[in-house]
C-alpha positions, 0 to 999 in steps of 0.5 A: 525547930529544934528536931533533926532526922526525927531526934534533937539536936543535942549540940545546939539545945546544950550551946543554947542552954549553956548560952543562958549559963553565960549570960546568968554569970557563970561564964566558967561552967558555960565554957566547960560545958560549951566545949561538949558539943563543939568537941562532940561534933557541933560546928555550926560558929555562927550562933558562937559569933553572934550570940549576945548571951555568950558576950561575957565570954568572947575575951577568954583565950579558951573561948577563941579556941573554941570557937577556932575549933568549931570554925575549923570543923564547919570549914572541913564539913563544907569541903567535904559536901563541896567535894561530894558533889552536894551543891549540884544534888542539891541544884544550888550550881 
């Protein structure tokens, strides 16, 4: 589940252990520490949105910006697989 071309999925397993942070009442470290994977490349905004655990921080401005930037990277990457021709390989067209 959490495995990707064979490794794991770093950014995904850190926003899932830093969701816990949020939810335990350590919404500070859980912010600094949810920006690692957003800023190292994570873009999936949807567990961000969503996720119940991370509640406590959807008030704070720096978790807007977050999000932001997660939602501009995902944004950038669908383009990007659009232009390359992805759905067509893919057979989604």
């Amino acid at each position: 589940m959490f495995s990707w071309h064979g490794g794991p999925r770093p950014g995904l397993l850190r926003l899932i252990v830093n969701g816990g942070r949020a939810h335990l009442g350590d919404p500070a470290t859980a912010l600094k520490l949810l920006e690692q994977p957003v800023d190292g490349g994570y873009t999936c905004a949807e567990p961000l949105m969503n996720d119940p655990w991370l509640d406590s921080l959807r008030d704070a401005p720096r978790f807007a910006a977050l999000l932001a930037r997660a939602e501009a990277r995902n944004a950038s990457a669908l383009a990007a697989f659009n232009a390359a021709g992805g759905p067509e390989l893919l057979g989604m067209k």
